[in-house]
N, C-alpha and C positions, 0 to 999 in steps of 0.2 A: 549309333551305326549298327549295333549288335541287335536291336529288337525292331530296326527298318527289316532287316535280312528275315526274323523271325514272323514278322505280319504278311511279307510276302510269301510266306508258305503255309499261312494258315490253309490257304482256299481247297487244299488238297488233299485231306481229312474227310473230307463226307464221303461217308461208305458210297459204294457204289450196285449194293443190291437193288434188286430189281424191286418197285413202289407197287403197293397195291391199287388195283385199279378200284376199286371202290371199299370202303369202306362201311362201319356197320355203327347201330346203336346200339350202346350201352344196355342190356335190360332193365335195371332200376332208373335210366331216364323212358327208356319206351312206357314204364310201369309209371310214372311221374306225369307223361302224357298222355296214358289214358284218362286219368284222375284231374287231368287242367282243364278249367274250362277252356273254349273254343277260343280261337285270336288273343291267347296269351302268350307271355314269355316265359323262358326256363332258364336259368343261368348252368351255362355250357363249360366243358373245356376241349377246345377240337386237338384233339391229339394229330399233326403228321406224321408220315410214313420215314420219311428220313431219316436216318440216323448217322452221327459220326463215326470215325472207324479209329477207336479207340488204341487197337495195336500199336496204328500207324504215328500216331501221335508217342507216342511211347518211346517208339524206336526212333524219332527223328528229335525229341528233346536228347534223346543219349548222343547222336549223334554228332548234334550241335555243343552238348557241352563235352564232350571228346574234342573235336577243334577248338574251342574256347582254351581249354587247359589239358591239351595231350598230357603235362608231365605232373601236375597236380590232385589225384583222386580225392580230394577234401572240397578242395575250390569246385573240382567238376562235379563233385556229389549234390552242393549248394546251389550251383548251376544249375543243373539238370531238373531242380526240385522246383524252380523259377519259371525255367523257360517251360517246362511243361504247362505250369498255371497258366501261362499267356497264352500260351498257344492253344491250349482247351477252350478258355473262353472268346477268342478269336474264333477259331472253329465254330462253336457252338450259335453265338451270332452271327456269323456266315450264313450257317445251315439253315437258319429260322428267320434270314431277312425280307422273306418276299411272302412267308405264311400269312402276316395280319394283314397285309395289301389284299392276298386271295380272298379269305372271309371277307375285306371288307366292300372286294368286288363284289361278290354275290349278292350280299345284304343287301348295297344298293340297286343293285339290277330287279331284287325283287323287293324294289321299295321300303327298303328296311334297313336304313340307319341305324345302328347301336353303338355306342361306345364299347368301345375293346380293350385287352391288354394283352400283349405278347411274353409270353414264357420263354423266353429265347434259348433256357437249360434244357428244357422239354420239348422245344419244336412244334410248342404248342401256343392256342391262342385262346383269352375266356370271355367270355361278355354272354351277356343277352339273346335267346334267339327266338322268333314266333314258333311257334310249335307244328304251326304246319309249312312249316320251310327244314327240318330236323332231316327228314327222308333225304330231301335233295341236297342236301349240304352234306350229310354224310357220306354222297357220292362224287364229290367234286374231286378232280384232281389231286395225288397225295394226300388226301385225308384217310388217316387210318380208323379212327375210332372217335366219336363224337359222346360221353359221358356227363352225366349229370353232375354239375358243380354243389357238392352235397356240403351240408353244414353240420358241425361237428359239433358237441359240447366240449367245454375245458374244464380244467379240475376243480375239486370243490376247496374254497378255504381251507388250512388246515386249522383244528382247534388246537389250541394249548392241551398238554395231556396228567401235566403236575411235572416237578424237575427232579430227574434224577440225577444218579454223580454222573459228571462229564467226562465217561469211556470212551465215547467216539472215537474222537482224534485219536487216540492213544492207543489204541487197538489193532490200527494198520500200521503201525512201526513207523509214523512220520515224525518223532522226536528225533528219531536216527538221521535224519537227514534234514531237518531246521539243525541239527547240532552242527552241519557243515557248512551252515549259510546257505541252504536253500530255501527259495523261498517261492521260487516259481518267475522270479525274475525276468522280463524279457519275451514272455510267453502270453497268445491273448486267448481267451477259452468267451467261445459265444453260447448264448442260450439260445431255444425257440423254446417257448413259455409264454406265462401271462406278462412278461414285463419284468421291469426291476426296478425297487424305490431307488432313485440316486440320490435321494434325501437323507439316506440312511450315514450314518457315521463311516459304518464298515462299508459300505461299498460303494459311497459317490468318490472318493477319492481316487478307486482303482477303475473309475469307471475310462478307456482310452481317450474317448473325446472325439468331437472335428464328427466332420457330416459321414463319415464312414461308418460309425460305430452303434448307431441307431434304426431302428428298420420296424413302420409300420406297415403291414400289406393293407391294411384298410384305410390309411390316413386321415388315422383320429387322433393321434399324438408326435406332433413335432421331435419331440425329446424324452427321455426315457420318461417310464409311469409304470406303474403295475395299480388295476383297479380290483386285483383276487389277493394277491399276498402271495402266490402258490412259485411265483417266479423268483421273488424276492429271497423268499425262504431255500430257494434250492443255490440260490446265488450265494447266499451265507456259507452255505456250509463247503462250498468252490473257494472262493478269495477272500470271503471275509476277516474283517482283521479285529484288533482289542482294543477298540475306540472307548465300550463301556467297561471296559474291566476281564473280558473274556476273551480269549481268544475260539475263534469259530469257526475258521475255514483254514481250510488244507493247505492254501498256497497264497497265502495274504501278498506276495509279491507280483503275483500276475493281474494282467488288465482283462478287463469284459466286456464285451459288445452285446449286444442282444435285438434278438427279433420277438416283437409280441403278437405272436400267431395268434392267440387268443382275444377279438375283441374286449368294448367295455360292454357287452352282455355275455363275454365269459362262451361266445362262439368262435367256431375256427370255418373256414372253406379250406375246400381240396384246393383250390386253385392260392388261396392265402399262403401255403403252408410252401407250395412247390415254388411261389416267391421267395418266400422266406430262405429256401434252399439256394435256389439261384442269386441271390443277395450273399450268402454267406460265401459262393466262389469269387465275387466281384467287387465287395462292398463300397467302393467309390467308382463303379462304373465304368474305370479308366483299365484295361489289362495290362497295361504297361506300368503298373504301379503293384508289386505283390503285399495288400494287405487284408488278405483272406485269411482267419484264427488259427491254428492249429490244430483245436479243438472243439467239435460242437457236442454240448450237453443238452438232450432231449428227454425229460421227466414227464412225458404222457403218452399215449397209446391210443390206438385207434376202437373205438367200442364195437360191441361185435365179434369181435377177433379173437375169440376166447380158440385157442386153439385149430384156428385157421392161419391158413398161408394166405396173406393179403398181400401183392406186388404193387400196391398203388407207387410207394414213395421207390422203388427198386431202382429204377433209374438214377434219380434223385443220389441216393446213398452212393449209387457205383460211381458217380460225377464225381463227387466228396473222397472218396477213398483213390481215385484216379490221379486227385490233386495231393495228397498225401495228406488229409487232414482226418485226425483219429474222431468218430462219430460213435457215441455211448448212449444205451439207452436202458432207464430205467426197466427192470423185467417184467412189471406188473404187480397186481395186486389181486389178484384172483384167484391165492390158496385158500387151505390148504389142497385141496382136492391137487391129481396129477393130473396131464396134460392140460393145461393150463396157459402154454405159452401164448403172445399176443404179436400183434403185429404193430409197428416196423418191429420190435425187440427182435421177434426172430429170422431178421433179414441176415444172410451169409458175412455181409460187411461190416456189419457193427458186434459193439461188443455193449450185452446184455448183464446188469447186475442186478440180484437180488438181494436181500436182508437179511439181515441176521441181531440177534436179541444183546440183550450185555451175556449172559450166559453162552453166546454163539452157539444159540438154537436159531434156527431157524424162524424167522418172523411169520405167524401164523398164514397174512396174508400175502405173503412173496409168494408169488409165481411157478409153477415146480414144468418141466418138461416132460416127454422131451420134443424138441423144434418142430414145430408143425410145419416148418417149410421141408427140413433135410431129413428129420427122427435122427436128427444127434442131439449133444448134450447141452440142454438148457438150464438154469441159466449158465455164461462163464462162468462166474466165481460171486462173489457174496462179498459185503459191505456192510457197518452197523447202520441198521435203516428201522433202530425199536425207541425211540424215546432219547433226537439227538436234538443236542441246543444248538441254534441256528439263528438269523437276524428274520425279521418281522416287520412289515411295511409301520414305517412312523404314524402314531406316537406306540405301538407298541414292542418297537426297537428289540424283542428278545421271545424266544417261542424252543417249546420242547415238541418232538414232531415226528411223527411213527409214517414208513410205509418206503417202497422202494425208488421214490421220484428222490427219496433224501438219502437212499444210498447208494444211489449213482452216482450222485454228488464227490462224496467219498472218491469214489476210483476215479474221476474227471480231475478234481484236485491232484489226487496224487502222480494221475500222469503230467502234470503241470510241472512239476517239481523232478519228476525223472526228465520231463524234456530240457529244464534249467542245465541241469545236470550233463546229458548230453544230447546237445543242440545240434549232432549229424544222424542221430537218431529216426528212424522212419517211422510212420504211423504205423507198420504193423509192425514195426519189433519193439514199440511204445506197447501195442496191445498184446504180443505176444510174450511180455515180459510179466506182465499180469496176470496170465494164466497158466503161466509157464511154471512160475515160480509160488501160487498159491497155496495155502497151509491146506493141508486136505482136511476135510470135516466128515460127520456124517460114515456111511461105508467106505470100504478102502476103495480110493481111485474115484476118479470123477463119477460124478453119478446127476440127476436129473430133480435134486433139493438143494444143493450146496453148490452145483455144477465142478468147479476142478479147487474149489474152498476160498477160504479168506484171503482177500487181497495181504501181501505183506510186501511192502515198499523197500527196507533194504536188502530184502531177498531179490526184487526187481532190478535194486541199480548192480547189483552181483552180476547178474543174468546179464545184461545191458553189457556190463565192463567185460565178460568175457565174450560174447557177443561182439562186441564191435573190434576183436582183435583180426589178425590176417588171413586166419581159415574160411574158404568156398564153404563150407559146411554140406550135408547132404539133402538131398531134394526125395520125398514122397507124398502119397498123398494121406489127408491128415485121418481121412475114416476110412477100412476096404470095405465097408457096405452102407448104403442109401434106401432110405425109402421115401416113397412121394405119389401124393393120392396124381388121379390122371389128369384131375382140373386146372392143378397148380401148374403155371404156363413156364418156368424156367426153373431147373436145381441148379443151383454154384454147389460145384464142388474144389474144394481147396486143396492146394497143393500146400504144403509144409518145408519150410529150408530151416535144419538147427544143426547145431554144431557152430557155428559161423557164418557170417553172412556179408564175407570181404570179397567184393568184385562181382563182373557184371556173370550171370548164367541164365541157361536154359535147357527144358527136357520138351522133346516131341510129346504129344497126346493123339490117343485115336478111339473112338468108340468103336464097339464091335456089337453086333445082333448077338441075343441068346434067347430066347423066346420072343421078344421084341423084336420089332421091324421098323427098321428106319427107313423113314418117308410114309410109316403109317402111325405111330407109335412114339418116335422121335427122330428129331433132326440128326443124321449124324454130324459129327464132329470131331474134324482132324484139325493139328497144328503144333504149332509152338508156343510155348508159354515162357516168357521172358521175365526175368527178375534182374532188375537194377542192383547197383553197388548197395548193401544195408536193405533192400529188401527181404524180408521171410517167410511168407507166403505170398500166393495171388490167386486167382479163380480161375478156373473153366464154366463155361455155361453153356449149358445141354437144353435146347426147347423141347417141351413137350406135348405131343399131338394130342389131343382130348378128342375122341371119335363115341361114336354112340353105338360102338360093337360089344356087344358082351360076347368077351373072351379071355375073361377071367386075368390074376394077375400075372404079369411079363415081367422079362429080366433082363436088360444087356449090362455091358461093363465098360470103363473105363481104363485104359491103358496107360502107362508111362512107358518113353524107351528116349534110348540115347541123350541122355544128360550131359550139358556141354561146359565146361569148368567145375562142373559140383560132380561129388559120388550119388548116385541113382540107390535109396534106399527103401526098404518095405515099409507101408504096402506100396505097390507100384501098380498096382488094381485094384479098383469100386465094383459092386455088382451094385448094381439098380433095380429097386424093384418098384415097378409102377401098379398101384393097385389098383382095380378098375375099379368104376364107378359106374354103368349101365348095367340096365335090366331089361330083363328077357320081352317081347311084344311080336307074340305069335303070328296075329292077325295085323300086324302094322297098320291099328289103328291109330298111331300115337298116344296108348294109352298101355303103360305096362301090364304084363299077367297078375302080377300082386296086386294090381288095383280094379282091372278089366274087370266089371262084373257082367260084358256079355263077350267072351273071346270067341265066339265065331264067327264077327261083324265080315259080312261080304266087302271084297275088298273095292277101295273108292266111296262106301257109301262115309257121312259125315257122323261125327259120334257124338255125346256129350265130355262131361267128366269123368263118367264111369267106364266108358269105352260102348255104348249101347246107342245105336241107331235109330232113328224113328221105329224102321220098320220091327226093330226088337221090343220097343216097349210097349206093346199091346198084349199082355200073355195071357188074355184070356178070349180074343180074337173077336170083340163085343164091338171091333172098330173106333174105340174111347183109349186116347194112350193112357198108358199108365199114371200117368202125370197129373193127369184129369180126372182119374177113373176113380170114383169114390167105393164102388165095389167089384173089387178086380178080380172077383173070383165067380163072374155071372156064367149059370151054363149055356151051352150051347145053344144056339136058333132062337134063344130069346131075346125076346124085342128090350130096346135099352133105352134112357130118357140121357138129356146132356150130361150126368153124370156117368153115366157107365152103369146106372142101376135099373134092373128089370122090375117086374111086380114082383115078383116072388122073393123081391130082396131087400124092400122101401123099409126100413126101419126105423121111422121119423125121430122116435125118442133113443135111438141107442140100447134097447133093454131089451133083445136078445127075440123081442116077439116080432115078426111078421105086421104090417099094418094091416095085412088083409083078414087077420087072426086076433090085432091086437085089442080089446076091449077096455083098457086105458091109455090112450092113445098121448096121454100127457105127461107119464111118469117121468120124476127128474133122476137126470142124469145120476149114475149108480145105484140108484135103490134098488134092489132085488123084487123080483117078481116071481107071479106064479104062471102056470104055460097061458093065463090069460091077458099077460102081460099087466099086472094088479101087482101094486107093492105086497110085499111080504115081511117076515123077520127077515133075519140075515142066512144064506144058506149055502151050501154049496152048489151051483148049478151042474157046474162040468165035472163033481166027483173026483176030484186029483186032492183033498185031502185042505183047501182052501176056502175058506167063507168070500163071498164077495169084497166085503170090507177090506181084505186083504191083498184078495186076489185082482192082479192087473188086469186079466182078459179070464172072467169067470162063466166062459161059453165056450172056451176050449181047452180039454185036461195037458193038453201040454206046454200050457201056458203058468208058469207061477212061480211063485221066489224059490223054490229048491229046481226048478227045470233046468237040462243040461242048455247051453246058449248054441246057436246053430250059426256059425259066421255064414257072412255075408246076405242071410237071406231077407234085409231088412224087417225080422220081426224082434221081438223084444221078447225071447222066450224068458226068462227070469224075473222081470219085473223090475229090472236095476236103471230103465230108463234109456240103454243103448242098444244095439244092436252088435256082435263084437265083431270087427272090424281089423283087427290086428293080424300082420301078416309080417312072420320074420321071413326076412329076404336075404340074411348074411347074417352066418353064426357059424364062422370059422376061427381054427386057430392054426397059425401059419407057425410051424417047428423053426423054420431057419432063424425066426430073427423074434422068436417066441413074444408073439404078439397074437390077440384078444380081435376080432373086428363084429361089431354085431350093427345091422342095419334093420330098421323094421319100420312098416307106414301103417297109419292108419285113417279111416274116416274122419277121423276128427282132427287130420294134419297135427300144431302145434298145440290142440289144444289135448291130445292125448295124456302128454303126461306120464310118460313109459317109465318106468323103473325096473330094474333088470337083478335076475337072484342066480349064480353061475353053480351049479351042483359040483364040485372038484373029487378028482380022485380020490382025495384021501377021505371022503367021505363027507367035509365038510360043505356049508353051501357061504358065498360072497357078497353082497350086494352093491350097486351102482345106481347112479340114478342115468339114463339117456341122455343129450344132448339133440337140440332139435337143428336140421340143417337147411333154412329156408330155401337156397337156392337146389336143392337136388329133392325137396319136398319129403324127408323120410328124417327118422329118429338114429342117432347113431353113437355108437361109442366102441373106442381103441383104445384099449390095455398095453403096453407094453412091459416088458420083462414080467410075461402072467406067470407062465410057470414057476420060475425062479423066486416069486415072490408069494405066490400061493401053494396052486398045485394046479397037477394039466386037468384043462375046463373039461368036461363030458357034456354038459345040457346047461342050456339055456332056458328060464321060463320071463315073458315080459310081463308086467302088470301096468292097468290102468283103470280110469271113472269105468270101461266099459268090460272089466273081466282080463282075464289071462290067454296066452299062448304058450305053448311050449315047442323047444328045438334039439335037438341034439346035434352037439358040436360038430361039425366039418373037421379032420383032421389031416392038415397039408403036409 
């Protein structure tokens, strides 16, 4: 009777903003359809416009388990944690039941049959589509965004590394709590990975069973498998237990389900993965049945993503934390170097660990921050992730195993064992317990190697037991400052509840303009932010307008006011600083001034790459563009042949004589001559101090390997092969939040090769290598905490194959 009442109020959930009237493509699939041949297919994911209204669901689970057990707060805590799950994925299949019908109207209307499959989490739909049906699909009704179904690689085997003593376990304090009979009992922790042997000793026995607990997006394996090892091993070091004499995993008493995102060739799809997600809110397909994990452990990372904000899986995650299920993810493996962080790791909702050695240094290649989505601290906290013994797909049942996919492992376990512990416990004062309570490492106070330190387990159930006593605790937000480049399409910013977290509360929020402009710049954003009983944080989410104005970086804030059960504490405002990311384009020829090599293109005419018009490239007005012009430097009123070369300038052999003048009309290419154009010894022609042999253009003296290089004028003065090309376009240093930003393009795009030397006050100089950003086509690199950790930058010089540039710092 209780979940009839709840199915009949799913339907009232779907937000009700207004739907885009047409939607757009993806650029890396338009880029994917220029390169297919003709009347091909491209595997799609049509993303719609709809969205659920998240709030509303929120407030009407409290609602209903309020009526269920007005005089109960335990019963209605268990309650409320239930009917939300139903009622989201009720929702959520509401909202997304008429999207695969629309596609598959279209398809056939224009003769085009594909097999499909509905993402019903995402409100999305993926299959097959002709390439030249892309445009008009992405305008149909509700469709928001039409993206290429992109294919991923999965992790590599790990190898054995030699065995050392077995620290792991024992490092995070989890004897302290096996001593009480915990064991993780009760509790089911899922993977998405390569799979899991259930062949194994240790882990077919915990594996839960029944058609729920299995999940191929590709449907190559009925029943569990793993054909990499990479799944299996991270499984060990979660529940594994002491079948051969070891014990291996953190919480040998909990069960595991698993999704194998990664095919048997070791690929993943975007569209696989957002299965995978959607499986783990539903896993028997029935909502009226709550056996969704508690826990999903995610040991891979998206490539690429080396310190980018990638939103692909955002949604995905927010679903997962909506349902209260705790979602970890390895931090990467991309040290030592800093900003480093990867994506999803540095998604607002999950919680990011890194590694650390037996000695609790830091494992060379853990991840260091800080968040390339918010510039707070990455990673959380740290896990032994250097040389840990773990299980290994049969026959070779046992493996020692370096790198951050096996110390996340680590904190997934031991949240297993605090939920055993206590079972009214939330996913975020699960997560909050673990960084709450972390051994500091490294510099005092969290920092962006260690993040807030080493997990410590009975310092967590500490945290937890006074935690779930009767105090409202107080409400703030967790950073008072943000940063976020202008591309990245949404910041969460987190509100913080400690002291206690008994009973239901909320605080008002409202954005305010400070050099920023909402409705150009960002959405503004007023409301309320609700927290359930045992709740301790939850988000705000601020969109971000990505405009092509260069107007340098903006700043609004975020507000807290009127806190309602809880005390209202600092900070209770964010400033935000959004950095721009455009450049200047005088002549609006779609071609920036750093790169324009003709900026005073009339306007409307068509340009190339360079920014130069037909009518610009003829510079020597011989009526032969330059393109063409083999000798672009013919004088005036003379008559020209198809190349653009006159009599007076036919050089058949290259060797600096006139044909009309030359009396060996054959000479090979370099050999020096005399003014009769007749081989010679070797000499200096042009007198700058260089023999021909040497010298690159030995017919003009300012041509040669000590010549200064003259940018942009396509000649090769130096002899070095390039032209130098190099144009820094941002070399500043921002005081408030002492941060480094250097942005520079070059001719030669990624294949520049920028490496950067910073001259500091104190006399000293730094070095860096660049980072190359396909999508904004320029070289770039952000320092944070520069000064504090060096000294204040002065100048800038970049190097590359083609010479150097130099800059002096900007000082904000």
């Amino acid at each position: 009777m209780r979940f009839h009442r709840l199915a009949l109020t799913a339907s009232v959930f779907l937000a009700l903003g207004s739907v885009a009237s047409a939607g757009s493509l993806e650029p890396a699939l338009q880029a994917a359809r220029d390169r297919a041949a003709a009347q091909t297919d491209l595997p799609v994911i049509i993303q719609f416009a709809e969205k659920i209204d998240k709030a509303a669901l929120r407030r009407e689970a409290r609602r209903l388990a309020r009526t269920l057990y007005p005089d109960d707060p335990v019963k209605r805590k268990k309650a409320r944690r239930k009917i939300l799950r139903k009622l989201l994925v009720d929702a959520l299949k509401t909202q997304a039941k008429d999207s695969k019908q629309a596609v598959k109207s279209f398809l056939k209307a224009n003769k085009a049959n594909r097999k499909l499959k509905l993402l019903w989490a995402r409100n999305s739909v993926v299959g097959d589509v002709p390439t030249d049906l892309l445009d008009d699909l992405a305008v149909q009704p509700g469709v928001e965004l039409v993206k290429l179904d992109a294919r991923l690689n999965g992790p590599s085997p790990t190898e054995a590394t030699g065995a050392p003593t077995f620290w792991n376990l024992d490092v995070t304090g989890v004897q302290g709590l096996w001593s009480q009979g915990l064991t993780g009992a009760g509790v089911v922790i899922a993977t998405l990975d390569t799979g899991v042997d259930s062949t194994h000793p240790d882990l077919g026995p915990r594996w839960r069973g029944g058609n729920n607990s299995w999940f191929d997006p590709y449907g190559q394996y009925g029943s569990p498998a793993d054909t990499n090892g990479h799944g299996t091993q991270v499984m060990g070091l979660i529940v594994g237990g002491d079948a051969l004499g070891y014990q291996i995993g953190m919480a040998p008493g909990a069960q595991w389900i698993a999704a194998k995102i990664f095919d048997s060739s070791n690929q993943a799809t975007l569209s696989g993965i957002h299965d995978a997600y959607q499986w783990v809110l539903d896993p028997d397909g029935n909502p009226a049945t709550d056996d969704a994990p508690d826990i999903v452990n995610n040991s891979w990372n998206l490539l690429g993503t080396v310190n980018q904000c990638n939103q692909e899986f955002a949604e995905d995650l927010s679903l997962l934390s909506l349902s209260d299920i705790d979602v970890v993810f390895a931090g990467g493996n991309y040290g030592p170097d800093p900003e480093t962080s990867v994506s999803p790791a540095n998604d607002n909702s999950v919680l990011a660990v890194g590694g650390v050695d037996v000695n609790l240094d830091v494992d060379i290649q853990s991840s260091h921050g800080p968040n390339a989505c918010n510039g707070g601290i990455f990673p959380h906290l740290v896990a032994p992730g250097d040389n840990v013994m773990t299980a290994d797909r049969v026959p070779i049942y046992l493996n020692f195993l370096s790198g951050t996919s096996f110390a996340v492992a680590h904190a997934t376990g031991g949240m297993a064992l605090l939920k055993e512990a206590f079972g009214d416990a939330s996913a975020t004062q699960l997560r909050a317990s673990l960084i709450q309570t972390a051994v500091d490492l490294g510099p005092n106070g969290a920092d962006d190697t260690y993040g807030h330190g080493l997990m410590d387990l009975p310092a967590a159930q500490a945290w937890l037991a006074s935690q779930l006593g009767g105090q409202p605790g107080t409400l703030a937000l967790s950073e008072s400052s943000y940063s976020v480049d202008e591309d990245v399409a949404t910041l969460d910013l987190t509100v913080s509840r400690t002291g206690g977290s008994s009973g239901d509360v909320s605080v008002d929020y409202a954005t305010a303009d400070g050099s920023a402009t909402a409705g150009l710049d960002y959405v503004a954003t007023s409301g309320t932010l609700d927290l359930a009983d045992g709740e301790v944080s939850g988000t705000i989410t601020v969109t971000l307008l990505d405009d092509t104005l260069v107007e340098g970086d903006e700043t609004f804030s975020l507000d807290l006011s009127n806190a309602v059960g809880a005390d209202l504490g600092a900070p209770d405002t964010a400033l935000v600083s959004v950095l721009d990311d455009d450049l200047i384009d005088s002549d609006g020829d779609g071609v920036t001034d750093a790169m324009d090599q003709c900026p005073n293109t009339p306007a409307g005419e068509a340009v190339d790459v360079d920014g130069c018009s037909d009518a610009q490239l003829d510079a020597d007005g011989d009526g032969v563009t330059d393109t063409l012009d083999q000798c672009p430097n013919t004088p005036s009123g003379e008559t020209v042949d198809g190349d653009g070369c006159s009599a007076s300038q036919l050089d058949s052999d290259s060797d600096g004589v006139n044909d009309s003048l030359d009396l060996c009309p054959g000479t090979p290419t370099g050999t020096p001559v005399d003014a009769d154009g007749c081989a010679l010894g070797p000499v200096d022609a042009d007198g700058d101090g260089f023999t021909v042999d040497l010298d690159c253009n030995d017919a003009d003296a300012g041509i040669n390997p000590e010549a200064a290089e003259i940018k942009h004028d396509g000649i090769d003065q130096n002899c070095d092969g390039y032209d130098l090309t190099i144009d820094i376009t941002r070399a500043r240093y921002i005081q408030s939040n002492d941060r480094l930003v250097v942005w520079a393009t070059s001719d030669l795009g990624d294949q520049a090769n920028l490496e950067m030397l910073v001259d500091l006050e104190n006399g000293n100089t730094r070095g860096w290598t660049l980072n190359w950003n396909a999508s904004k086509n320029r070289w770039q690199r952000t320092i944070n905490n520069f000064a504090t950790r060096f000294s204040l930058p002065l100048g800038v010089t970049l190097s590359g194959a083609e010479g150097s540039e130099t800059s002096v710092v900007e000082q904000r």
